[in-house]
DRENFISE-739263 format. One line per 4 residues: number of its first residue (from 1); their letters; for each residue x, y, z of N, C-alpha, C, CB. Coordinates in Angstrom, 2 decimals, decimal comma. Atoms other than C-alpha are relative to their C-alpha. Glycine has a CB too. Layout:
! DRENFISE-739263
NUM> a> X:Y:Z:X:Y:Z:X:Y:Z:X:Y:Z  ...
! end
This chain:
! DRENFISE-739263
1> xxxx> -0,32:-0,51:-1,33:19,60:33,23:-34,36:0,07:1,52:-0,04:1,34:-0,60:0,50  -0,26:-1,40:0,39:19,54:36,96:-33,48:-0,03:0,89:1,39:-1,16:0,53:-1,12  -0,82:-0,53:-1,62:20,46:39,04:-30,42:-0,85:0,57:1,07:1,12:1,29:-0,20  0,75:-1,20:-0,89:17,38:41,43:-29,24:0,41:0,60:-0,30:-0,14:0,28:1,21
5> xxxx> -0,46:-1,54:0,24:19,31:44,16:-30,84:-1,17:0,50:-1,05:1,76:0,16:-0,76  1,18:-0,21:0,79:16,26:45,90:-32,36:0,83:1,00:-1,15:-1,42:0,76:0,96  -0,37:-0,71:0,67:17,37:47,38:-35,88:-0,71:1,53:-0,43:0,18:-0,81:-0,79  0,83:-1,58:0,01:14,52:49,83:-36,19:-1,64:-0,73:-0,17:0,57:1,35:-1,78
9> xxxx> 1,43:0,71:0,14:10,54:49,40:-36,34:-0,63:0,43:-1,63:-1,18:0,67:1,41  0,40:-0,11:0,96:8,79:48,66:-39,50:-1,54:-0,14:0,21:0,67:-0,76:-0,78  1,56:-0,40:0,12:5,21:49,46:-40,53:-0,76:-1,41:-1,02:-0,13:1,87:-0,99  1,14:0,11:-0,06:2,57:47,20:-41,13:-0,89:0,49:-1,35:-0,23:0,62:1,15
13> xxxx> 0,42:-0,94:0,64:1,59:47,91:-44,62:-1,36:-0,47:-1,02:1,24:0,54:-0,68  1,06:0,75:0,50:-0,48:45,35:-46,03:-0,48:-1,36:0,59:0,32:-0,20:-1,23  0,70:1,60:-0,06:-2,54:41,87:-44,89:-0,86:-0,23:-1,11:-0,97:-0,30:1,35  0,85:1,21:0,77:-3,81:39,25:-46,73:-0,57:-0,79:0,48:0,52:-0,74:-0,69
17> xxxx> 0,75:1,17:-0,48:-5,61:36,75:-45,65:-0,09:-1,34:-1,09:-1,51:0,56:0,35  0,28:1,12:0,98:-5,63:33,44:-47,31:-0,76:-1,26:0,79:1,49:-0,53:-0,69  0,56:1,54:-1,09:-7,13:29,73:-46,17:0,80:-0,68:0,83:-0,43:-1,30:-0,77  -1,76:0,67:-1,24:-3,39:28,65:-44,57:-0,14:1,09:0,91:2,20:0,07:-0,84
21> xxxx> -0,30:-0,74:-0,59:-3,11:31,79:-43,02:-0,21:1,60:0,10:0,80:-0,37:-0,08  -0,11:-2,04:0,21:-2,30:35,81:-43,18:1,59:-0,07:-0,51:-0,18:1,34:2,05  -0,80:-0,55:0,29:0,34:37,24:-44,97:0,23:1,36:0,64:-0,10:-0,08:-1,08  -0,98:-1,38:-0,66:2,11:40,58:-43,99:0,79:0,40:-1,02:1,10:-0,31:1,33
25> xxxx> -0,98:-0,91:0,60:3,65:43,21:-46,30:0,68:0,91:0,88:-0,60:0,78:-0,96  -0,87:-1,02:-0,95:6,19:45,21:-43,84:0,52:0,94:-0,88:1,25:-0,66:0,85  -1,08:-0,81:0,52:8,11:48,07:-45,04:0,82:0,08:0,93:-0,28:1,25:-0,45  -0,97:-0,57:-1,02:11,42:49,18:-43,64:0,70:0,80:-0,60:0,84:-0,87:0,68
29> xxxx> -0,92:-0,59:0,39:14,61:50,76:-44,59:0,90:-1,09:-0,97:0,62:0,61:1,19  -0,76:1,27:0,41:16,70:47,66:-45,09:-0,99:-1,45:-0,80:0,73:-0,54:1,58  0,86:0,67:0,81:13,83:45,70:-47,18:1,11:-0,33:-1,22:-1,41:0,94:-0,39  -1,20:0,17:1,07:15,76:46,16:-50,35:1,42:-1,04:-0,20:0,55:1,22:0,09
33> xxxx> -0,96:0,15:-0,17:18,70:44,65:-48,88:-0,31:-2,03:0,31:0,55:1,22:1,09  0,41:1,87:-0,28:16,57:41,15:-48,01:-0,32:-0,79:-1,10:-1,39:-0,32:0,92  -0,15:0,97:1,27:16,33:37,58:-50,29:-0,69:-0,67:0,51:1,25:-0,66:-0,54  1,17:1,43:-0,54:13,94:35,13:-50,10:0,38:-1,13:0,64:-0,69:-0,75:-1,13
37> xxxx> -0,23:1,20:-0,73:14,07:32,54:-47,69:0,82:0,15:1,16:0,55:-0,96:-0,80  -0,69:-0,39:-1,06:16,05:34,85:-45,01:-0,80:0,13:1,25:0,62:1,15:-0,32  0,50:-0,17:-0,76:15,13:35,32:-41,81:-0,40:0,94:1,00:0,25:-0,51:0,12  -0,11:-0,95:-0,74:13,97:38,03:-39,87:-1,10:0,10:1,17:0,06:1,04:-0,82
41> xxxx> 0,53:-0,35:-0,80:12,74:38,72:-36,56:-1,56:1,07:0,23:0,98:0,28:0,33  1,35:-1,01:-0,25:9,21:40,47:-36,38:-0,51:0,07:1,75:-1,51:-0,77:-1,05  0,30:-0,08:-1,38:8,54:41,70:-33,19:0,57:-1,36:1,19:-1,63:0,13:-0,07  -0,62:1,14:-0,32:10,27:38,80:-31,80:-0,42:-1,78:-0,60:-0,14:0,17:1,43
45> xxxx> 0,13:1,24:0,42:8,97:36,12:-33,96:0,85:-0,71:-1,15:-1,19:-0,04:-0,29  -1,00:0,26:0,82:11,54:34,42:-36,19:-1,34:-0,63:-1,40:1,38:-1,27:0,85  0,70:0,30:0,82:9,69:34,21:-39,67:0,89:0,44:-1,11:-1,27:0,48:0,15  -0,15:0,13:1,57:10,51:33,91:-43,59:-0,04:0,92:-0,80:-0,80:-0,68:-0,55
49> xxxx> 0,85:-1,18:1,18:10,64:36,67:-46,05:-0,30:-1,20:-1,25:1,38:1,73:-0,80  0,73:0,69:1,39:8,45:35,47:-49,07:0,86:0,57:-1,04:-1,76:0,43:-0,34  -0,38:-0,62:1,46:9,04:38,01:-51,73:0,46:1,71:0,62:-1,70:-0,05:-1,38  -0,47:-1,42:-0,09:10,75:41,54:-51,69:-0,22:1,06:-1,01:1,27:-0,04:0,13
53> xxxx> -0,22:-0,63:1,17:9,60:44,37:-53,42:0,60:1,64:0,40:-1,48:-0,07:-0,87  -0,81:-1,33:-0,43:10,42:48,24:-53,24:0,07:0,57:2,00:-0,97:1,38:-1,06  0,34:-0,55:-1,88:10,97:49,18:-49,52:-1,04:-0,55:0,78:-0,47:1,58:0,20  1,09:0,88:-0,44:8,52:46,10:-48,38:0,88:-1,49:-0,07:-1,53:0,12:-1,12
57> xxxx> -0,42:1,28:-0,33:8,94:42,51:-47,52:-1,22:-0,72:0,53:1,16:0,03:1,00  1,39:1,07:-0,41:6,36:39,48:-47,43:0,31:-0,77:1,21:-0,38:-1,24:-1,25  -0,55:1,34:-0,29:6,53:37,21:-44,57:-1,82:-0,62:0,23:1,37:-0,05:1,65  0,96:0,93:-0,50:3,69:34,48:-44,13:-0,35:-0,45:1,42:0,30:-0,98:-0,54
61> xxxx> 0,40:0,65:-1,67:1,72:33,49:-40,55:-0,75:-1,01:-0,36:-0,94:1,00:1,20  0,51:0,94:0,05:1,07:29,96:-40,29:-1,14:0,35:1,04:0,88:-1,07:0,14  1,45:0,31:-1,42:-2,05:28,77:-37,96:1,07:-0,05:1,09:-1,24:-1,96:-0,02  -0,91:0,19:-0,70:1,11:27,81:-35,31:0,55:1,27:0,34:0,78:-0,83:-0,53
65> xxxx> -0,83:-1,05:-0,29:2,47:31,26:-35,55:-1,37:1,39:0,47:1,16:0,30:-1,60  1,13:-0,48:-0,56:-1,04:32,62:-35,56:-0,73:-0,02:1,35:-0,63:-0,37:-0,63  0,88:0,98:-1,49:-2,45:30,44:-32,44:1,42:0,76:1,43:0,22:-2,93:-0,36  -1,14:-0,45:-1,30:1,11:31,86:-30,18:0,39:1,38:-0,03:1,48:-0,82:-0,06
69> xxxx> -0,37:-1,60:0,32:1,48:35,48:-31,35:-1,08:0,87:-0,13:0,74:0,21:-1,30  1,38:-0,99:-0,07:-0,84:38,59:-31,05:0,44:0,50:-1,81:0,03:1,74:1,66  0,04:-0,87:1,01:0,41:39,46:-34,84:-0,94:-0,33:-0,88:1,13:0,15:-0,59  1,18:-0,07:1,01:-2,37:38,12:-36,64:-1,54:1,04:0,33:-0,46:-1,65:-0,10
73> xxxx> 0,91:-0,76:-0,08:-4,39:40,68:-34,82:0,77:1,52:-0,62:-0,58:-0,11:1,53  -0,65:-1,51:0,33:-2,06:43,80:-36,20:-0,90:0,48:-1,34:1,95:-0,09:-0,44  0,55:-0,75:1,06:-3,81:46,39:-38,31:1,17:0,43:-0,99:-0,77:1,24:0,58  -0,62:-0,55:0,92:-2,39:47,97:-41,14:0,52:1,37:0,38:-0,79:-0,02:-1,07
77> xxxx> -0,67:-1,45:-0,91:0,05:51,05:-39,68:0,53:-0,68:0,81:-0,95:1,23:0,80  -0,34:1,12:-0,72:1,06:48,48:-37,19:1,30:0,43:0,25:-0,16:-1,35:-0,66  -1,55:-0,32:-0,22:4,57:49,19:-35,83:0,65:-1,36:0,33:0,28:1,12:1,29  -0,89:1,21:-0,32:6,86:46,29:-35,51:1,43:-0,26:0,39:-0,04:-0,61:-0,90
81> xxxx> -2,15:0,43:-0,20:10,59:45,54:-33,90:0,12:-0,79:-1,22:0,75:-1,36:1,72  -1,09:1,37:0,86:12,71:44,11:-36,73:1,38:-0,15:0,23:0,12:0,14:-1,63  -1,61:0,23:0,09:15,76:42,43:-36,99:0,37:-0,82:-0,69:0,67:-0,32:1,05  -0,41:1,70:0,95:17,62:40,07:-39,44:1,15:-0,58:1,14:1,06:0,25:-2,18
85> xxxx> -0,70:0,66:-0,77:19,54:37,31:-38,32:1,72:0,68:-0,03:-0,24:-1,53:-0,49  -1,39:-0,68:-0,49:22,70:37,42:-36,65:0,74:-0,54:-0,97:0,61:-0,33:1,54  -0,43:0,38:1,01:25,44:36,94:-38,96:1,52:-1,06:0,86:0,24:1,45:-1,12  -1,03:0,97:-0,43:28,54:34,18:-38,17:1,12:0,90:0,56:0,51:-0,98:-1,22
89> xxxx> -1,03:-0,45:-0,46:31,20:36,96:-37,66:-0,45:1,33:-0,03:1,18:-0,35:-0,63  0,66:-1,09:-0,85:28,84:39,41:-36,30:0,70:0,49:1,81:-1,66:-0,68:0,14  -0,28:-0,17:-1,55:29,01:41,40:-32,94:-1,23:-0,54:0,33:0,30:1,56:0,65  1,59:0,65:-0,62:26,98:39,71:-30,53:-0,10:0,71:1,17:-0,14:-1,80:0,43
93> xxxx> 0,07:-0,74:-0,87:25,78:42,42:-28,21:-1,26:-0,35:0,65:0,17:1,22:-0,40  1,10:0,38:-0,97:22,61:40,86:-26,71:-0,13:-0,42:0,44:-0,68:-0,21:0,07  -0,60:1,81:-0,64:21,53:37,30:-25,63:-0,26:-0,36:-1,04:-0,75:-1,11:1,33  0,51:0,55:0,56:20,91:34,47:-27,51:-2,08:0,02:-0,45:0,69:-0,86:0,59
97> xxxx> 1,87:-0,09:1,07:17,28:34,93:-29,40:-0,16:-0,76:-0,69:-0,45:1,11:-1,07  0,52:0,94:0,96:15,52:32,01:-31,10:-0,40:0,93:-0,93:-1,11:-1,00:0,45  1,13:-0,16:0,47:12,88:34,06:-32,43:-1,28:-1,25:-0,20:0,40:0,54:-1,11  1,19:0,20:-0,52:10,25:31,58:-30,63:-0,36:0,39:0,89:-0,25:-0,83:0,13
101> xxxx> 1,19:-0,97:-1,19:7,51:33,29:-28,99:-0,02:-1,66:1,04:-2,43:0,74:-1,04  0,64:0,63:-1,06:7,19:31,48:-25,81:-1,40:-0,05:0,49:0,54:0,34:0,83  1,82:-0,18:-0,72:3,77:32,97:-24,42:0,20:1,23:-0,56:-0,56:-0,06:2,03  0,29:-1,63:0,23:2,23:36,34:-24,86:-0,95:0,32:1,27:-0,90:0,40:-1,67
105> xxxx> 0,17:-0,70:-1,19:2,20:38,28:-21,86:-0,84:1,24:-0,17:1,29:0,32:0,56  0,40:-1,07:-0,13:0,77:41,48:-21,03:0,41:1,49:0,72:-0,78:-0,39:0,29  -0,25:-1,25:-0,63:1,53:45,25:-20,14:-0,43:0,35:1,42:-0,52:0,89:-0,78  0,90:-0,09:-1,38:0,86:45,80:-16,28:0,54:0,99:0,39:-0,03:-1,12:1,11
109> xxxx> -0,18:-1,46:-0,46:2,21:49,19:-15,65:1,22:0,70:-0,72:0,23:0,05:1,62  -0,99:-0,83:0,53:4,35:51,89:-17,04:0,16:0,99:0,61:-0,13:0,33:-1,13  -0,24:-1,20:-0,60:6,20:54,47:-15,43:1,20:0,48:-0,13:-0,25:-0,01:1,19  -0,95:-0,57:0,17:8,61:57,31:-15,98:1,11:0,09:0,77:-0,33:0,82:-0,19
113> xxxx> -0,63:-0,14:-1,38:11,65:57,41:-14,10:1,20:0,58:-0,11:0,18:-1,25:0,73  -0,88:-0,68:0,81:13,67:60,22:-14,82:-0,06:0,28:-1,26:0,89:-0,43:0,06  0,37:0,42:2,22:14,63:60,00:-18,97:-0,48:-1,63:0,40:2,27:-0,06:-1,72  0,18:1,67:0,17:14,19:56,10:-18,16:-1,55:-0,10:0,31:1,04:-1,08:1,24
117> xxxx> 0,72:0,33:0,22:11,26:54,31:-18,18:-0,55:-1,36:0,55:0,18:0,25:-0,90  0,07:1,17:-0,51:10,16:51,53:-15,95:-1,23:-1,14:-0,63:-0,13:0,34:1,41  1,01:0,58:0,50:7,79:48,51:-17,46:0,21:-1,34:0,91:0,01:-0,08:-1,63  -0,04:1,78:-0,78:6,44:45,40:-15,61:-0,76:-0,59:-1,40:-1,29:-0,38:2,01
121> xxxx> 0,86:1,05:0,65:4,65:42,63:-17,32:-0,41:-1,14:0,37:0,40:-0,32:-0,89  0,86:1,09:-0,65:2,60:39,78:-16,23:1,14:-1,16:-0,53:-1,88:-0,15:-0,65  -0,79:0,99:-0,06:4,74:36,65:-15,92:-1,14:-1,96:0,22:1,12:0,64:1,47  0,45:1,56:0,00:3,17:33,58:-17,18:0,79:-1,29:0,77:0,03:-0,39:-1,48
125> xxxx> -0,22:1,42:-1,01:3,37:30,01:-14,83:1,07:-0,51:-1,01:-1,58:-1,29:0,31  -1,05:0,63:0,90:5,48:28,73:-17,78:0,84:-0,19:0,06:0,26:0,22:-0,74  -1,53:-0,49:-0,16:8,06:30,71:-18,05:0,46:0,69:1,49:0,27:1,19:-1,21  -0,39:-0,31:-1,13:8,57:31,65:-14,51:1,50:-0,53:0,60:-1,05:-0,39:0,70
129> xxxx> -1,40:0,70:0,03:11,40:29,20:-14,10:1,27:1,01:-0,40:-0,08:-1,25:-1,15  -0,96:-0,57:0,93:13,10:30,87:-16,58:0,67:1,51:0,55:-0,80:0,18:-1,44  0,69:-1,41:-0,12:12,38:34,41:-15,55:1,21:0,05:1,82:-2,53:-0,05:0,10  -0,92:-0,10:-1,51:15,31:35,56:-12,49:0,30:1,71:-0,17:1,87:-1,21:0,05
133> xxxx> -0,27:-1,51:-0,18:16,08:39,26:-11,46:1,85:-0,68:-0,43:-0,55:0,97:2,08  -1,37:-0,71:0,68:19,29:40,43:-13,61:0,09:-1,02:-1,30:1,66:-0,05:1,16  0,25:0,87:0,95:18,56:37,73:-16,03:-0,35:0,62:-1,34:-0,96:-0,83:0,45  -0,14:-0,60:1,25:18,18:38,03:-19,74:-1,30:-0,53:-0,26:1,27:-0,33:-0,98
137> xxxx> 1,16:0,33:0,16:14,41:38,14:-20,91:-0,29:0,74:-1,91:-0,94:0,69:1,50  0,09:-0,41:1,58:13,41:38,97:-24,98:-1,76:0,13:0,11:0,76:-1,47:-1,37  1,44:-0,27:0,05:9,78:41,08:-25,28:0,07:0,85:-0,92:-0,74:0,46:1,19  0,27:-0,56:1,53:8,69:41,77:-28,79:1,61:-0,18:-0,36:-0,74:1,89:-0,19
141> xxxx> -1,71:-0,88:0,30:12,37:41,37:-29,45:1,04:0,25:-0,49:0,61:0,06:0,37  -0,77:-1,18:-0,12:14,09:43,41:-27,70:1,03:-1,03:1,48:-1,23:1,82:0,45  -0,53:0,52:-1,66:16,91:42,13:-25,32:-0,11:0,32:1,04:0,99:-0,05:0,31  0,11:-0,53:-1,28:16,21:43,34:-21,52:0,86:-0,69:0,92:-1,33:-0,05:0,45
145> xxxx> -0,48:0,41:-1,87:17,37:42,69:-18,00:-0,87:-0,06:0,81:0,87:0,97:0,85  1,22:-0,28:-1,10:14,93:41,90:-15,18:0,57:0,70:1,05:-0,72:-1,33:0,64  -0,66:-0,92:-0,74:15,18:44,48:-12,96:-0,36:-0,39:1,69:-0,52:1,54:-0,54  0,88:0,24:-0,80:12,79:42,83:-10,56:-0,92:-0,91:-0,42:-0,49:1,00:0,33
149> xxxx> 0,83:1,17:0,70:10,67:40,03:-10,04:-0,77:-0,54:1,38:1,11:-1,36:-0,90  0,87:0,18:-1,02:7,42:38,91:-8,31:-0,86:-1,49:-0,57:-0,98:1,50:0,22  0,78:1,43:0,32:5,23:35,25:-8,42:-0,67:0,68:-1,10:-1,12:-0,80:1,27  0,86:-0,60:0,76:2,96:37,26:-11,21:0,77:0,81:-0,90:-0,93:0,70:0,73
153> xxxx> -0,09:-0,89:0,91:4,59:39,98:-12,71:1,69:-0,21:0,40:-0,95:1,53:0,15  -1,18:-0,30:-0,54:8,41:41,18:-13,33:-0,12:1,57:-1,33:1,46:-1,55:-0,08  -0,26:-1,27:0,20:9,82:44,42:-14,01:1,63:0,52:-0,80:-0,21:0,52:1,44  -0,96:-0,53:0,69:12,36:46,02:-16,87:0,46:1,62:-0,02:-0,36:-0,40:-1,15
157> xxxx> -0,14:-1,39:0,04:14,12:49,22:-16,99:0,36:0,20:-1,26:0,89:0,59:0,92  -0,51:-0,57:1,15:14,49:51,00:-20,30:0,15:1,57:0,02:-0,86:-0,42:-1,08  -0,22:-1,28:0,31:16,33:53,69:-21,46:0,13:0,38:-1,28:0,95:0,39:0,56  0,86:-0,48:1,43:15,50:56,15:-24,07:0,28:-0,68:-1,24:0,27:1,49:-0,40
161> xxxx> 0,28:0,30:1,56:16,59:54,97:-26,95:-0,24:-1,37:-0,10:1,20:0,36:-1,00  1,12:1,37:0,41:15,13:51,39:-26,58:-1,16:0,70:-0,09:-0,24:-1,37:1,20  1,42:-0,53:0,04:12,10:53,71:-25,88:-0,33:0,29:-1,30:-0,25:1,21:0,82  0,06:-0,47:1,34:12,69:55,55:-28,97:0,00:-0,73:-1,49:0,95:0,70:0,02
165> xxxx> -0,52:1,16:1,66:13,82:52,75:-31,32:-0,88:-0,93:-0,24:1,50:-1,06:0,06  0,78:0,88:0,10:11,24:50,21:-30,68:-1,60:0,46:0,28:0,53:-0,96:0,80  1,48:-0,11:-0,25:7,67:49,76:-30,22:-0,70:0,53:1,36:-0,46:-1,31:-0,19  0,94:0,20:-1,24:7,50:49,91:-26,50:-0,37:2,02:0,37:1,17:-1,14:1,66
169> xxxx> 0,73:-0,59:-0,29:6,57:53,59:-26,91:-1,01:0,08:-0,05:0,17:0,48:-0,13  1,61:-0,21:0,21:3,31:52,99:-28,01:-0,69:-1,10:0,57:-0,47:0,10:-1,54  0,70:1,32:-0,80:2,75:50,12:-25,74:-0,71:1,06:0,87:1,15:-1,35:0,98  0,86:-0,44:-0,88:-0,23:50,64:-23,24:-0,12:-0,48:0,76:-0,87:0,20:-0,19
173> xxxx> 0,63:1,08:-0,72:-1,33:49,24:-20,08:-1,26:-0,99:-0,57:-0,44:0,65:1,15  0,74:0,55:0,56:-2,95:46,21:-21,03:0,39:-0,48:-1,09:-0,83:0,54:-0,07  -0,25:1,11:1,54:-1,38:45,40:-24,73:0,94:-1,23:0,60:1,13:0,97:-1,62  -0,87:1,03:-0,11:0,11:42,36:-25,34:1,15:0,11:-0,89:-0,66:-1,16:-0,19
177> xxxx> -1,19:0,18:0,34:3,56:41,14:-25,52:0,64:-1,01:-0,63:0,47:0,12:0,79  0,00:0,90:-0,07:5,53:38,50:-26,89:1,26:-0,33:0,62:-0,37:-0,39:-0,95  -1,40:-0,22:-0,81:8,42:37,15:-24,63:0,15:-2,10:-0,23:-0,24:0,99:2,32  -0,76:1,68:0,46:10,74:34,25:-25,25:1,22:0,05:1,33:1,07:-0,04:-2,21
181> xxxx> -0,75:-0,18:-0,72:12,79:33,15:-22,31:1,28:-0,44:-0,35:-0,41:-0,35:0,93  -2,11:0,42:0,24:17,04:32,61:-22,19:-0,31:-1,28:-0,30:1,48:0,03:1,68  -0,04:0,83:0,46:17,55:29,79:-24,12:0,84:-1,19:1,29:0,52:0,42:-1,34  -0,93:0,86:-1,20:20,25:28,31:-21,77:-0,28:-0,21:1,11:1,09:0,41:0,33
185> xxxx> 1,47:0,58:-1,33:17,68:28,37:-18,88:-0,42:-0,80:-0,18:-1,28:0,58:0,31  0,58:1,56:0,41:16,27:25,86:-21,05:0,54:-1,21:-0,27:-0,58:0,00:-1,01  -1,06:1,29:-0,22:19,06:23,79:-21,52:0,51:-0,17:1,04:1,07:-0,07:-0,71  -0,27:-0,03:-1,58:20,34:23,93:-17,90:-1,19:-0,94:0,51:-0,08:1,71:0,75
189> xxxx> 0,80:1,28:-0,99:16,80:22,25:-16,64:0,11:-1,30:-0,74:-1,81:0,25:0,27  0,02:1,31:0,62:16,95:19,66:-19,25:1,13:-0,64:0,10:-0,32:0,00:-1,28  -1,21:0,45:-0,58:20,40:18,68:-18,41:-0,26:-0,46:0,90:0,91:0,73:0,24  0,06:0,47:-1,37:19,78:18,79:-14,98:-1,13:-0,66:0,42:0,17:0,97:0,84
193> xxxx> 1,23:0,65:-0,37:16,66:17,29:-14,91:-0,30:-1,82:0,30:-0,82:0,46:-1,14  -0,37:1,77:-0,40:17,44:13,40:-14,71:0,57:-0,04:0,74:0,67:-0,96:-0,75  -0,64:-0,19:-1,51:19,69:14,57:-11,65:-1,59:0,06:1,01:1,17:1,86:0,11  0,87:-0,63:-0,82:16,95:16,02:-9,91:-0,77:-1,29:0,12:-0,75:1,36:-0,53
197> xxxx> 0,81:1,71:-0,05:14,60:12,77:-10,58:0,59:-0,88:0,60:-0,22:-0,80:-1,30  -0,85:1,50:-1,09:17,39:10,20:-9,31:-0,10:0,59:1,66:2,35:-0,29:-0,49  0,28:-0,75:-1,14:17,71:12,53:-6,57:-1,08:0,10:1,22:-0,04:0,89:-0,48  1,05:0,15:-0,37:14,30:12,88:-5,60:-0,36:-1,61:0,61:-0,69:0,49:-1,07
201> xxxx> 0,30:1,36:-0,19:13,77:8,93:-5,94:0,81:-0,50:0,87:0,02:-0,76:-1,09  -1,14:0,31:-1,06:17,09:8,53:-3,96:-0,54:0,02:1,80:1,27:1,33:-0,28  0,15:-0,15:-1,43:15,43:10,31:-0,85:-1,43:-1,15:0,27:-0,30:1,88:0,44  1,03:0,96:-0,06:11,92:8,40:-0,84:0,52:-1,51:0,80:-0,48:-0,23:-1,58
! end
């Protein structure tokens, strides 16, 4: 589990390629400090460190993690949100974060606004449900707030130092994202969802 609190972005320093998949050598700061079989957030995908060596960290991309995430297209230099998991008697300053990619969205405008920084993004049929103005949304992540929200797209405000700390300065119109919606959105319809059916069948 892990919050959207982005710890800092790591680089992108080696791929592999094998017949399962792609590997990933990251560097960071806090590398050193990771053990095999922990978990850490890459750009919002919850994945495995392999092996740890000086200021680097392996994690593995299945076909599954390949087929739902734009990171098997990352070059080498590559910038990445990381984060390790949350810890049991941690602060929990974000939302809840699986680290599963839901869909991968896209960049649909950027604009300055003031020091802040306004970003929309295309809003997949999926997760739309999910997806409510003031609501809690996770892209590459990073915890947000919807600031705004349209059948197609919705809209985040960031200020500088999410700008600064994560990736989304070097986002462009057009890259892709990966966004995982509030977990408890997802348990809420599935709860309520055998209501709604009796319901339905009730009026008929």
């Amino acid at each position: 589990m892990f919050t959207g609190i982005v710890e800092e972005s790591g680089e992108v320093l080696e791929r592999v390629e094998t017949d399962d998949g792609l590997r990933l050598w990251i560097g960071c700061s806090f590398a050193d400090e990771l053990r095999h079989g922990e978990s850490v957030s890459v750009s919002g995908a919850c994945l495995t460190v392999e092996e740890v060596g000086e200021g680097r960290f392996s994690v593995f991309l299945a076909s599954e993690t390949l087929d739902r995430t734009y990171l098997g297209g990352l070059p080498e230099g590559a910038r990445v949100n990381l984060e390790r998991a949350m810890p049991a008697d941690g602060r929990f300053d974000g939302n809840l974060v699986q680290g599963h990619v839901d869909a991968t969205a896209e960049v649909r405008a950027i604009e300055p606004v003031g020091e802040d920084w306004r970003f929309a993004f295309s809003l997949p049929e999926s997760l739309a449900p999910y997806v409510v103005e003031k609501g809690s949304v996770t892209v590459d992540g990073i915890s947000l707030t919807v600031a705004a929200r349209s059948e197609e797209e919705y809209e985040v405000a960031i200020i500088p130092t999410t700008y600064e700390l994560t990736t989304l300065a070097e986002k462009a119109v057009g890259d892709p994202v990966h966004l995982e919606a509030d977990v408890i959105a997802k348990y809420v319809e599935r709860v309520a969802e055998p209501y709604f059916r009796r319901a339905s069948s009730a009026d008929r």
